[in-house]
N, C-alpha and C positions, 0 to 999 in steps of 0.2 A: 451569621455569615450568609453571602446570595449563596447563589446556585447558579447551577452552570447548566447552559443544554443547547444542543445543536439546533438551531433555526433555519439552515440553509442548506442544500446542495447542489456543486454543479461541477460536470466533468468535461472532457472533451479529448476524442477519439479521434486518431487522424484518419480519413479516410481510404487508402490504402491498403487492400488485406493481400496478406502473405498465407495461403493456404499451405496444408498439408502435400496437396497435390505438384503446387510451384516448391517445396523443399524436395519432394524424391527428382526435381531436374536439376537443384543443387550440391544434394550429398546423398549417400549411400541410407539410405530408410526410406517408409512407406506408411501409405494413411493409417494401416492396420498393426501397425508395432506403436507409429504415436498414439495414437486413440487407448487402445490396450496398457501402454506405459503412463503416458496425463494424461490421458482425457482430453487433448485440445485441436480442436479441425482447422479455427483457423486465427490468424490473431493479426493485428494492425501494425502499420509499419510507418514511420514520419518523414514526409520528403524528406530531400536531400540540404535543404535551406531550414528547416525548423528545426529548431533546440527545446530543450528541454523548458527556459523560460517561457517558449513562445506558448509551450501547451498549459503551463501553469497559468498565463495570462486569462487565459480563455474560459481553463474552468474555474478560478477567481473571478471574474467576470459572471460568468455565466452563476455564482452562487451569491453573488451578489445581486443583479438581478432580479433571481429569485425572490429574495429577502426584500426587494425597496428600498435600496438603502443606498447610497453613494460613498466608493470607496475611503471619502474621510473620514468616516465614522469608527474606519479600522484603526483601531490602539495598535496590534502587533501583528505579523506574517510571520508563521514557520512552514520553510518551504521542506518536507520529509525526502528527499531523493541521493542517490547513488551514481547521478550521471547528471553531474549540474554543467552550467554553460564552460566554466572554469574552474579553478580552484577558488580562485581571488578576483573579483566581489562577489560575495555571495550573491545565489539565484535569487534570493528573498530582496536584495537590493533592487536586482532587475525588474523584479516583478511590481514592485513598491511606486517606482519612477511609473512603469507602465499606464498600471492602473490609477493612476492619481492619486495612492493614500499617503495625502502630505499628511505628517506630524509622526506615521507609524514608526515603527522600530520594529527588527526580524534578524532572521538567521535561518540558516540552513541546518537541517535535524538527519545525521547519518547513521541509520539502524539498517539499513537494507531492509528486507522485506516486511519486518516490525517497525518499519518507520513512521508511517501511519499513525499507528495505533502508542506510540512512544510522543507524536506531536498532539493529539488530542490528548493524552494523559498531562502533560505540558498546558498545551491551553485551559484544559479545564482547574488544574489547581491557578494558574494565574487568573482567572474569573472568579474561583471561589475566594482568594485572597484579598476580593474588594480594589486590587488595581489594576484591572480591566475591564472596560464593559466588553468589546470583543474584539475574536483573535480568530486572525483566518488561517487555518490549517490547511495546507497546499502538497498533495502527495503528486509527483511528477518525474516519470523516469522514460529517457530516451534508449531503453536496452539496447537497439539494435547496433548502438555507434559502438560498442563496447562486445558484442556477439561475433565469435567467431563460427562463419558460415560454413566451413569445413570443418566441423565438430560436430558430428550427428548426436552425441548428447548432452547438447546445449544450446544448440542453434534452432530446436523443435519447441523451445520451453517458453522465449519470454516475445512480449509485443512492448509497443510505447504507448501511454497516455496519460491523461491527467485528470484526478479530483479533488473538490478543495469543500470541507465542510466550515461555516461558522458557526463557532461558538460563541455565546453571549452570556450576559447576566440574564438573573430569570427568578420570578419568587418561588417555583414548583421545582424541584428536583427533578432533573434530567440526567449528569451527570453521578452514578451511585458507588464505583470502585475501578481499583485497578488491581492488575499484578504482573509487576514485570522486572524482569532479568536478562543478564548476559553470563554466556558462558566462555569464554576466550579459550580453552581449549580446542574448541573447533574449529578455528580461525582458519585453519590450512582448508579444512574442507568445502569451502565456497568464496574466493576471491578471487581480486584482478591484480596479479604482482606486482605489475611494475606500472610507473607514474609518478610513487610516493615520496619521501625521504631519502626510504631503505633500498630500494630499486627505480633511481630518477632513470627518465626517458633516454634510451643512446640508440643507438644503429641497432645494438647487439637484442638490445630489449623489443624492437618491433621486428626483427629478423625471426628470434623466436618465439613471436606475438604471444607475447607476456602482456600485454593490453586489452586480453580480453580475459571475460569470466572463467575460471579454472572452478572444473567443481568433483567433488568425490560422491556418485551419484546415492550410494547405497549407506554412506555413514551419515547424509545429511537427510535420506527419508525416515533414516533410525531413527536418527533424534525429534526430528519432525513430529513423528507422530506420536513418540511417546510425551516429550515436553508439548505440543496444542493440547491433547487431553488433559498430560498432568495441572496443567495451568488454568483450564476452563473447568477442570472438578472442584480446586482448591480456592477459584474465587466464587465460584459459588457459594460452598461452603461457609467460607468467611464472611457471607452474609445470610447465610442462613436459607438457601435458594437452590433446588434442585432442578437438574435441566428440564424438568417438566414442567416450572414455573416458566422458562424463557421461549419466548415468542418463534425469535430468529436466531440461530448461527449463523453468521457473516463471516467468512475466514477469509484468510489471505488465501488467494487463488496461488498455488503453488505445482498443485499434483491429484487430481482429481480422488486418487487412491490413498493420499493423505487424509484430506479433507472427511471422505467416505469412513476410512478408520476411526477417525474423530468422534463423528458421530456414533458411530455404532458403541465405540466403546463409553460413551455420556449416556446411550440406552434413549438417542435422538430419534424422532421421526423425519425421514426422509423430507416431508413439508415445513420442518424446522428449521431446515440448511440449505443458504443460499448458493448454487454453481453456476456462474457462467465462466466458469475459465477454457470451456469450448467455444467461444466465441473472442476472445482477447486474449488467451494464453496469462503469464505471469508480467505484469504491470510493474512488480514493485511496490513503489510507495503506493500505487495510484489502484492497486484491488482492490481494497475494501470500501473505498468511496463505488469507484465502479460497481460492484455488485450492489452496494446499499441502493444506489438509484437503480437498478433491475428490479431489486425488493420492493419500491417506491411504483415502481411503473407498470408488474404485475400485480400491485392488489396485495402484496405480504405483510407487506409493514402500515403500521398507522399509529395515527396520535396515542398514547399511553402505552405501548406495546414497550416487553423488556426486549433487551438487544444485546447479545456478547459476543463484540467482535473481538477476534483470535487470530494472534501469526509467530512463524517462528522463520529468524531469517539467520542470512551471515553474520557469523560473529563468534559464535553463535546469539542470537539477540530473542531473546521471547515475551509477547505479550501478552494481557489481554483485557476488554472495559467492560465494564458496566452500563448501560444506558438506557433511561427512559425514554422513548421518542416522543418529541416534543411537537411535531407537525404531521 
């Protein structure tokens, strides 16, 4: 069978930041309660004219690029997001037209903040299975269109951006495990109500902005931190690999004190685990691309290094991979 492994990255942030300081002249909080609570100072925010396609464009673009490669060569698009342009066509359409990749075929992949880490688990068994050479994996979420600004705990938490990793055939192993689940009982504690089937759009539904994130702050850090660790111990395990064999933690930027719990409780070193969620807040689909190129640009990550990226989102949705860095 080939082998699968990431040969590309590229993201793209919009320019734009929405500090700590511009929310306490929004809503009732301050630097010193966010900080203490995520962990986050300041995080990006996307004009008023760009969607969620446009930032997937770019960092598709910009991971391609990287690679040399011209977008026909892409077999398949999964575009990971939670706030695509519509419902109907999918972002993955848009982006496909965009960039030029005649012949691909795609879809949009809805995990919330395991979405990421659910479309490389995807691409990488379509690589392994001999019918694909590669698959662009696009995590891209416009939060803010969806953030209610008068919610001091929710309106502190997420920014917009995009990162899109290629995966490829390959003769060396890059791609080495997964392990991932959902849990549907949690479903009440991190959604956006109304839009769907169950609660279509009316007067009454934007009145009592049922259109933004609703979240139950303290049942979804429970499960958070118990399911990241439980799920980064047990695929370890199932390969025979102790967090002291792995290079980097890469997590989904969620909660600084998540993340932190993670580690401590795998018995990580602080230099094992990647944080910038002080500088972007929560992305979505688009954390763990973002932090990996942080890892890539100070010096953490390099060719043969193990990798386990890890997230647990709405859904409840959990992941997490295995990977050899191939570049």
């Amino acid at each position: 069978m080939p082998e699968a492994i990431i040969s590309a990255l590229g993201c793209y942030v919009p320019p734009r930041v929405l500090t700590n300081a511009d929310l306490e002249k929004m809503v009732e909080t301050n630097n010193e309660w966010i900080m203490q609570r995520v962990g986050i100072a300041e995080r990006h925010i996307a004009a008023p004219e760009v969607a969620t396609s446009d930032m997937a464009v770019e960092a598709a673009r910009a991971a391609l690029a990287q690679r040399g490669i011209d977008a026909k060569e892409v077999d398949c698009i999964i575009v990971c997001t939670v706030t695509p342009d519509m419902f109907f066509p999918s972002t993955a359409c848009l982006v496909q037209e965009r960039i030029g990749a005649k012949g691909a075929w795609g879809f949009d992949l809805i995990a919330a903040c395991s979405g990421f880490i659910y479309g490389l688990t995807t691409a990488a068994h379509f690589v392994k299975a001999g019918t694909h050479k590669k698959v662009l994996v696009i995590g891209a979420d416009t939060m803010s269109r969806i953030i209610d600004y008068t919610d001091r705990n929710t309106c502190i938490l997420f920014g917009d951006a995009a990162g899109a990793m290629l995966v490829e055939r390959a003769d060396e192993p890059g791609f080495l495990g997964f392990l991932n689940e959902i849990d549907g009982s949690g479903a009440d504690a991190l959604k956006m109500p109304a839009g769907g089937s169950r609660l279509p759009s009316s007067v009454e539904t934007v009145a009592q902005r049922l259109h933004y994130v609703k979240q139950e702050g303290q049942q979804v850090y429970k499960f958070a931190v118990t399911k990241m660790y439980e799920t980064c111990k047990a695929l370890l395990e199932r390969h025979g690999l102790t967090p002291a064999d792995v290079k980097l933690l890469i997590p989904h930027q969620a909660n600084k004190r998540i993340i932190l719990a993670t580690a401590e409780r795998l018995g990580m070193a602080p230099e094992q685990v990647i944080i910038n969620i002080d500088r972007f807040g929560n992305t979505t689909g688009a954390t763990i691309p973002l932090a990996t190129h942080d890892a890539l640009g100070c010096g953490k990550l390099h060719k043969g290094d193990l990798v386990l990226f890890a997230a647990v989102g709405a859904g409840f949705t959990v992941g997490a991979n295995l990977w050899r860095w191939a570049y």
